[in-house]
N, C-alpha and C positions, 0 to 999 in steps of 0.2 A: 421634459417632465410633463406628464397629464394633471391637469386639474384634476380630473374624475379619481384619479389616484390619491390626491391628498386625503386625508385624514383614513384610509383604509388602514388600519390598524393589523399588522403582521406580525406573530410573536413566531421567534427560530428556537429551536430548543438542539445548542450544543454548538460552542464555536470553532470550530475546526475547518479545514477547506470546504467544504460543501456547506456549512452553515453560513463561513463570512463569505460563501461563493456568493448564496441565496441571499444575504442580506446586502451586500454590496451592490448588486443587479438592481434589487429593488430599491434599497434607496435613492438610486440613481433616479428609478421611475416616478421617484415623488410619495412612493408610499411611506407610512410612520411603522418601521421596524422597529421593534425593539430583541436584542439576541442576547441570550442566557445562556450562559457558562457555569458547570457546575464548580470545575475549579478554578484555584488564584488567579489562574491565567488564562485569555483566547488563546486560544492555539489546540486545545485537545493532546494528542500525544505529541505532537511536534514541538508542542511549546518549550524553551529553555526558560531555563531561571540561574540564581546563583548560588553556592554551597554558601554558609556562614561565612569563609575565608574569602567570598569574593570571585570564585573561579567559575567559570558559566558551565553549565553539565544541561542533558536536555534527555528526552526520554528514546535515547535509541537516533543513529544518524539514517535520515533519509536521503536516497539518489532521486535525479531527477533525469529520466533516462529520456533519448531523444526523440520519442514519438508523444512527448508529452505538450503537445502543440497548445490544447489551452490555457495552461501554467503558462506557458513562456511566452504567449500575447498578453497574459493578466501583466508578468512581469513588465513586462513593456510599456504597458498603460498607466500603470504606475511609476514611469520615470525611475527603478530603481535597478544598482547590478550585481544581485546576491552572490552569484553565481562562480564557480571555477571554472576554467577551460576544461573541453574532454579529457575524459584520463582514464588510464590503463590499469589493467586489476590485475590481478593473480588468484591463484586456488591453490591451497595447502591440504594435504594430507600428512600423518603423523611420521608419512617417510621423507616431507618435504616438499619442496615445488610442483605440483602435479601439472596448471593448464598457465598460461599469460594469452588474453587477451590485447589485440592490437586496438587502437583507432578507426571501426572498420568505416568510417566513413572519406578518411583518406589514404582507401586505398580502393583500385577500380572493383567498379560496383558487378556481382557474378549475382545471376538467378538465384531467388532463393528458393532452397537453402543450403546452395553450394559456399558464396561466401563464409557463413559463419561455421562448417566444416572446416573449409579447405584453409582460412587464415589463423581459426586459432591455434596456437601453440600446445599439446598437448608433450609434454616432456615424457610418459608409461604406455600411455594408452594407445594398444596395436589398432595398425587400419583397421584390420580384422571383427574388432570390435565395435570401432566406430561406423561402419557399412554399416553393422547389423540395424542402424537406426532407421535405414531407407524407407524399408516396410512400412513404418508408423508413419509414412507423407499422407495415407490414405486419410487414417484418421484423422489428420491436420486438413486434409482437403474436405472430408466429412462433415468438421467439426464446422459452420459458417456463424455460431453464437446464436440461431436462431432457438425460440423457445422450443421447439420439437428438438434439436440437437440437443440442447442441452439435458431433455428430458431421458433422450437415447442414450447419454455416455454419463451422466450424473448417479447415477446405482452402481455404479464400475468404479474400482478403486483403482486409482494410478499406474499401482504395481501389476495388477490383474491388467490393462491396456496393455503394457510392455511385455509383460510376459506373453499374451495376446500374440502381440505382432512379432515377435521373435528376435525383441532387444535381448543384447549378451548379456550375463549377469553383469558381466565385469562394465560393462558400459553403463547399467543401471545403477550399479554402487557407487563408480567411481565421477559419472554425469550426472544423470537425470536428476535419481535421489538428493543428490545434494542441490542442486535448483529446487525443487520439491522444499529442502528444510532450510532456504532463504526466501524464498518467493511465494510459496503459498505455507509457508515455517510450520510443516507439519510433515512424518516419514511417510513415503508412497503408500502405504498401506490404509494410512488416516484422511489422503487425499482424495477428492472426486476427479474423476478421471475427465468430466467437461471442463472442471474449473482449473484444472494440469494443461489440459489441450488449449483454453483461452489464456492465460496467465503463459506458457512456454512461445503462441504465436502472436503471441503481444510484444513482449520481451525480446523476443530474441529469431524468432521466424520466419516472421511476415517480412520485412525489410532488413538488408543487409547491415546498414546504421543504426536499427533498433535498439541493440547494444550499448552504444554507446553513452555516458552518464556524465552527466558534471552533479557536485556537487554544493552547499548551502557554504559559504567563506566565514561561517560561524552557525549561531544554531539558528534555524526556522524563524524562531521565535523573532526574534531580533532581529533577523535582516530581513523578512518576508511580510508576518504578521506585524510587527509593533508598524512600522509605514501603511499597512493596510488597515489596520485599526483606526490610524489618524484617519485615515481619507475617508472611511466611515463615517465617522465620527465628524468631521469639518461637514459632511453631505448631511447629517441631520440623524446619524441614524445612533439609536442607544445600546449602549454594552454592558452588562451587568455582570461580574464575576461575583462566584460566590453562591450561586442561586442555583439549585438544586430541586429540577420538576418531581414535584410529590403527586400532582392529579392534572385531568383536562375535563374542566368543565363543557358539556354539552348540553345541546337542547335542541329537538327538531332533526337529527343528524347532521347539526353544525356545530364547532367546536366555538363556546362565548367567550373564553376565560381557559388561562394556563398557574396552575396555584404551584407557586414552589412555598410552603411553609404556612406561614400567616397572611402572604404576601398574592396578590391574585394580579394579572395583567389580561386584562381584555383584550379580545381576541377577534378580527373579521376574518383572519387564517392562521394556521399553525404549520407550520416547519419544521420536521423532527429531523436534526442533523450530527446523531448517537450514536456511536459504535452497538455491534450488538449485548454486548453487559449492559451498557448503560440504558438500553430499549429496554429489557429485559426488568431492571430493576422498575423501570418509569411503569412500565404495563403491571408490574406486582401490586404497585400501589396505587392504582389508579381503578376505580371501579368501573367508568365508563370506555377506558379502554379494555378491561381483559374480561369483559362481555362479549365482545368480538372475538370469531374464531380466529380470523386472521393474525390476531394482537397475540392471541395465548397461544398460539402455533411456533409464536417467537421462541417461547421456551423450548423447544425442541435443538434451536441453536445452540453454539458453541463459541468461545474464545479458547484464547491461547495464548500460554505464559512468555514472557519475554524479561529476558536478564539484559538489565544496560550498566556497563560497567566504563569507569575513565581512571587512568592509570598515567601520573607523572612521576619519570621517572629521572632517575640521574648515574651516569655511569663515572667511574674513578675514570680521572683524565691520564693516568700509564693505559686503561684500558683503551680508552677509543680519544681523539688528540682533541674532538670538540664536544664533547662529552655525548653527545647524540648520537642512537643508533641507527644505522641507515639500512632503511626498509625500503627497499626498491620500486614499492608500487605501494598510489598511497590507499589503493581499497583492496580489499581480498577478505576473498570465501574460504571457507574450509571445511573439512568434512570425513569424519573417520574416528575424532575423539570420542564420540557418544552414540551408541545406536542411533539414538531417536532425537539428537540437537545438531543442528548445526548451527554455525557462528560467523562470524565477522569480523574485521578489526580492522582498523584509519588511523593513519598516519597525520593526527590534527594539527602536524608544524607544517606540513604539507598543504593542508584544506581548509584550515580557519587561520585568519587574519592576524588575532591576538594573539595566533601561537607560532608565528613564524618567527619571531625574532628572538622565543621561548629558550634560554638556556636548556632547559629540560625537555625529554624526550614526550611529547605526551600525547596519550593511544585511547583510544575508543573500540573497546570489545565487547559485541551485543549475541545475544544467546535467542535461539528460537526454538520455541517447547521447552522449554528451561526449566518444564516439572521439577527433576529431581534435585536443581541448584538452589531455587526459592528459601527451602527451607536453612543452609545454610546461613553461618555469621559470616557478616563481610569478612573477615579474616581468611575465613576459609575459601572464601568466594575469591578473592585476591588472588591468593594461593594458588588456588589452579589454573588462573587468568592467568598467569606468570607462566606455570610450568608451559601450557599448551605454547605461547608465546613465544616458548625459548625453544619451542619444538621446531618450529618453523622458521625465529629468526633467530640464529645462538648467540648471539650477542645481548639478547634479554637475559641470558644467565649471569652477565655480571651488572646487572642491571638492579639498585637500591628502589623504593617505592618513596618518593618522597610524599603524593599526597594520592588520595585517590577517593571515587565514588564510587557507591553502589546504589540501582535505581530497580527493585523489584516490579512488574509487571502483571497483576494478576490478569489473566482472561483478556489481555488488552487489545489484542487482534482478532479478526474475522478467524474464525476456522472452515474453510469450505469442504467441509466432510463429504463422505459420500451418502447420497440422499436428501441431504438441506435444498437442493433448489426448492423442494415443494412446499419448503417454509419461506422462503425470504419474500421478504414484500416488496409490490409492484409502488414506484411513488404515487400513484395516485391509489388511496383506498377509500374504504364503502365509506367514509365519510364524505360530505358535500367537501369540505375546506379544509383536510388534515392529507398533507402532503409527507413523504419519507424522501428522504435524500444520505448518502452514505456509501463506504465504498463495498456494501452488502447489499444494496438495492438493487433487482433484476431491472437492468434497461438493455440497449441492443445497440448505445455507443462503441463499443468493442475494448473500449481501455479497462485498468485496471489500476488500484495502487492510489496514492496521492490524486491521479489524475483524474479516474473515475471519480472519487470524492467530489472534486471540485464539479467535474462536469455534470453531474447528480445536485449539485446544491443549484446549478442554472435551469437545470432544469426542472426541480420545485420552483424553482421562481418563475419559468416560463407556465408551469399550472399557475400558479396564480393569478398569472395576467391573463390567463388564458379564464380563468374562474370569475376574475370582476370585467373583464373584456375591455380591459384601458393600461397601457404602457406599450413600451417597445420591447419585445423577444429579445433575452440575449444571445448571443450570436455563439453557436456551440460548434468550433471545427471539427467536422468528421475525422475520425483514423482516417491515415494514407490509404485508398484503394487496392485492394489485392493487385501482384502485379498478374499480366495478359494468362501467365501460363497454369496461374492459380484458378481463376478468373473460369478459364475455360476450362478446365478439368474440375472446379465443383461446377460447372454447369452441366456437364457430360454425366457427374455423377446425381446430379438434383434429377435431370432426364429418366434416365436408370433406377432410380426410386418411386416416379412416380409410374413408370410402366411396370413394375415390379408389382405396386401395390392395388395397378389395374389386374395382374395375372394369377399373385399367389393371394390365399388365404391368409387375412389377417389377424393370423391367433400366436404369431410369437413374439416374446416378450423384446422389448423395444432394448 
C-alpha cells in the first residue's frame, strides 16, 4: 500500500467484474474507493438473488471457458472453489442431437484448428460441409485484433465473411450461425464480421482446450461476488447499492464529483464500469458528458434482449422411477427453433449445489435476441420453454411445472453490430481522470466475455495509477500466444500487406 495513495478519492460507476475488478485492485493500493451500483445487488447481470419462495434464480447462467486465465487467478486469491469440473455440452436442433463436444483438453493436443474439427462429434453434418470452412483460416490469420484489423472486417457482416470465403450454407446454418446467436447473441446478418472473427478465435480457435468450460456450482452472485464483496469491503473499500448515476460533475477537464440524485460523491477519478444501456442512459442525463463527441457517439450503440427463464419440474414416478429427467449433458446449444434466437438450457441438479439432491428436475433455459418472446405472459413464455424442451429431450413431455421464473432482459448485452467499432470507447478518454472499462471497451487484450470485463476493469485501475503515479500495476495475464504456425503465417501475411501497400494505390476501401 502507497502512502501517496491514501486519501485519493476513486468513485467506479457499476459493480460488475470490471468494476469490483477496478475497485478491488485499488483498494488493495491504499486508494479511498467508493463503487455504485445502480441495482439491489453488486454483481451487474450475473448477480443472483431469490424468488419470494426462496429459490435462487439469477439473470442468465454464465460459463467460464478455459482461456479465462484472469478469473481463475482472481479465484485463487480469494481462497474460494466456485467452480464445476470441465464438462461436455451438446447442440440441438429441432430434429434432435446435432454436435457433443468432448473434453478437448484430455485429449492429445492437434494444431489448431484441426483438433476442434476432427474431435467434435457432429451426428448430420457431411465432411463435405465442414471442409468448406478451411478457406475462412485466412481471415482468422488476417484478423490479429489490431485496431487497422478490426477497422478492415468491422463494416463486413458475419454472413457476408462466409459467404465470402465460400462456407457451405448448410455449415453456416447449422454451425457458425448458431455460435453467432450464443456468443455474440445476435443472426450473422446483425454481426460484425471483426467482432465474429475475435469472439470465434477466442473461443474456440486459437487453442485446442479453448473450448473447454466449467461452470459457477450455484449462481455468480453467491459464490464469486458475495466473498469478493467481503474482501472489498474488510480492505476499506465502500459499496453502495441502490445509487443510480444521474451527472459527473466537472471542472478544468477533470471530473470533481459523481451525483446519483441528491446525493454527490467527490471524486480525484471516475471509473465507468456500465454496460452499454446503462452508458447510454448516464450520458442522456448528464450534461458534462454528452457535450463530448465521444460520449454522444455512444448512442449510435446497441444492446440486446435476453430471455432467462428457470423451470422445476416433476415427473409421475410410473413415468421415469426417480422422478428426474436424465439429460445427458448438463450444457447445450440449440438452434433452428427461431430465425433470429438462439438458446440454451442447464441441467442445475448437474451444476449447482443446492440442486443436486433436488427431488425435482430443475432447468435453466436462456434466450438471445429474445425480441419477439419479451412481450409475452410468463404463461406463455413457459409454454414454449416446455415444448422446445420436449423437442430435444422427450421426456419433458411428461414432465408437470411445479415452479418456475421468468427474468426479462431489455437491451442487457453488448450488440457488436457491423460498424460500432468506430463508436465504442477507448479506456482512457479526452478527460484528465474519467476512465471506461466494460466488456465493450476497445483494448488489444484479445479476450472476450466475462473475462475481458474483468480484465478492462484492471486496467482502468492500472490508468489510474498510472494518472496519480503511486501504487503497484495489477498484474494482467496476457491470452495464450498464438501457436508457431499461426505465428508465422500472420507474419508472412503482415509482410505481404505492407509490400502491397508499398506497390498498389491506396484507394480501395479497407
Amino acid at each position: 500500500m502507497s502512502e501517496a495513495s491514501q486519501g485519493r478519492k476513486v468513485v467506479v460507476v457499476g459493480a460488475g467484474w470490471s468494476g469490483l475488478g477496478a475497485t478491488y485492485h485499488l483498494v488493495k493500493q491504499g486508494y479511498d474507493v467508493t463503487l455504485l451500483e445502480a441495482g439491489a445487488y453488486p454483481g451487474g447481470l450475473v448477480a443472483g438473488w431469490k424468488t419470494p419462495g426462496g429459490r435462487s434464480v439469477e439473470a442468465g447462467i454464465h460459463g467460464f471457458w478455459y482461456p479465462y486465465r484472469n478469473i481463475f487467478s482472481l479465484v485463487d486469491e480469494l481462497g474460494i472453489n466456485p467452480f464445476t469440473d470441465w464438462t461436455r455440452s451438446s447442440q440441438y436442433s429441432p430434429l434432435g442431437l446435432e454436435v457433443e463436444s468432448p473434453i478437448f483438453q484430455d485429449l492429445p493436443r492437434l494444431p489448431t484448428p484441426l483438433g476442434t474439427f476432427i474431435y467434435t462429434k457432429f451426428q448430420r453434418l457431411p465432411l463435405v460441409d465442414r471442409l468448406s470452412a478451411l478457406p475462412l483460416l485466412y481471415a482468422v490469420v488476417d484478423f490479429d485484433n489490431s485496431d487497422e484489423a478490426w477497422c478492415r472486417y468491422d463494416c463486413v457482416t458475419a454472413r457476408e465473411l462466409f459467404k465470402q470465403f465460400g462456407v457451405s450454407a448448410r455449415l453456416y446454418k447449422e454451425a457458425f450461425e448458431p455460435m453467432l446467436l450464443v456468443g455474440l447473441f445476435a443472426p450473422g446478418e446483425q454481426c460484425s464480421a471483426a467482432a465474429t472473427l475475435g469472439m470465434l478465435y477466442y473461443f474456440i480457435l486459437a487453442h485446442q482446450p479453448d473450448f473447454d468450460v466449467v461452470w459457477c456450482r450455484g449462481t455468480v452472485g453467491e459464490k464469486i461476488f458475495r466473498p469478493w464483496v467481503e474482501r472489498i469491503e474488510k480492505l476499506g473499500g465502500k459499496i453502495y447499492a441502490n445509487r443510480r448515476v444521474t451527472d459527473v460533475i466537472t471542472e478544468n477537464n477533470r471530473a470533481t464529483g459523481v451525483v446519483c440524485g441528491e446525493e454527490v460523491f467527490d471524486a480525484d477519478a471516475v471509473i465507468f464500469a456500465v454496460g452499454i444501456t446503462g452508458m447510454k442512459k448516464i450520458v442522456a442525463g448528464s450534461p458534462s458528458l454528452r457535450n463530448r463527441k465521444e460520449f454522444r457517439e455512444v448512442s449510435n450503440l446497441g444492446g440486446i434482449d435476453v430471455l432467462a427463464t428457470r423451470l422445476w419440474c416433476d415427473t409421475p414416478q410410473e413415468s421415469l422411477r426417480n422422478r428426474k429427467i436424465n439429460i445427458p449433458h448438463p450444457s447445450n446449444a440449440c438452434f433452428g427453433f427461431d430465425k433470429t434466437t438462439g438458446w440454451t438450457f442447464f441441467d442445475l441438479n448437474a451444476l449447482h449445489d443446492e440442486y443436486r439432491d433436488e427431488p425435482l428436475t430443475v432447468i435453466e433455459a436462456d434466450f438471445y435476441h429474445a425480441n419477439q418472446f419479451l412481450p409475452l405472459s410468463d404463461e406463455e413464455i413457459i409454454s414454449i420453454v416446455k415444448g422446445y424442451l420436449k423437442t430435444c429431450i422427450p421426456e419433458f413431455a411428461q414432465a408437470n411445472i411445479i415452479d418456475s421464473s421468468v427474468i426479462r432482459l431489455h437491451q442487457a448485452v453488448s450488440h457488436f453490430a457491423p460498424g460500432s467499432y468506430r463508436y465504442l470507447l477507448p479506456a482512457q478518454t479526452s478527460f484528465d481522470n474519467i476512465f471506461m472499462s466494460g466488456d465493450w471497451i476497445v483494448n488489444r487484450h484479445g479476450s472476450w466475455s466475462q473475462e475481458k470485463a474483468y480484465v478492462t476493469g484492471l486496467e482502468a485501475a492500472n490508468l489510474v495509477i498510472s494518472h496519480f503515479q503511486t501504487g503497484n500495476y495489477a498484474n494482467i495475464i496476457p491470452v495464450e500466444a498464438d501457436e508457431p504456425h499461426i505465428q508465422t503465417l500472420r507474419e508472412i501475411n503482415k509482410s505481404v500487406r505492407d509490400i502491397a501497400k508499398l506497390v498498389l494505390p491506396d484507394f480501395w476501401l479497407p
